[in-house]
N, C-alpha and C positions, 0 to 999 in steps of 0.2 A: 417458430423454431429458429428462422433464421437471426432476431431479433437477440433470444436466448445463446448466440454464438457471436455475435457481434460484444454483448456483455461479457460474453467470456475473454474474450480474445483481448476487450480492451483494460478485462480486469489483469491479464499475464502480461501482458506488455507495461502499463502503468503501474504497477506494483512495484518495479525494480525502479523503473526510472524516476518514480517521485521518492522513495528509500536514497537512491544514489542523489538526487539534489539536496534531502534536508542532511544525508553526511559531506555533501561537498560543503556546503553553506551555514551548517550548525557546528560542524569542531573544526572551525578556523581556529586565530591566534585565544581569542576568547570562547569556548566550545560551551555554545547554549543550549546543549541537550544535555552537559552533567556526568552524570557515571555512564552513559552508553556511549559516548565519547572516549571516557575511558578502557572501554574491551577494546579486542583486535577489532578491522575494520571488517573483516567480513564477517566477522559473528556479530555484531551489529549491522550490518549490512542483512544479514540472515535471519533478525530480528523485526528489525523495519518493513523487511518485505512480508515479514509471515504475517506482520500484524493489519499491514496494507493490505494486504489480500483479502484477511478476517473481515475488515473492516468495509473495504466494497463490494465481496460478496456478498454481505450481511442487507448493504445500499441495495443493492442490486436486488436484491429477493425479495425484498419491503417494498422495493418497486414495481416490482412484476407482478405481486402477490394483490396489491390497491390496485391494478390496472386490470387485472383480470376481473378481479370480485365486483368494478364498480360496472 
């Protein structure tokens, strides 16, 4: 249980703050992310974290899911 809130906790905290370094660091003077670069920054902002989220939740469950079963 407590392991499954540790994941949690580090999936809502790391979600924004790796979203917020690839737009500090991706739409500099040459913006290598493209058209997501081009919307506003928080609806891009609000994109990157939704999909971060998706993305290590997703880690996360496939992790838990092999640790239990083996």
């Amino acid at each position: 249980m407590l392991r499954i809130v540790i994941y949690a906790l580090a999936i809502l905290h790391l979600g924004p703050g790796i979203a917020f370094a690839i737009l500090a660091f991706g739409c500099g003077d040459v913006p290598l992310l493209g058209t997501l670069c081009q919307r506003s920054e928080i609806q891009a902002f609000m994109y990157l974290t939704l999909g971060l989220w998706l993305v290590m939740g997703l880690g996360a469950f496939l992790k838990l899911r092999t640790t239990h079963s083996a």
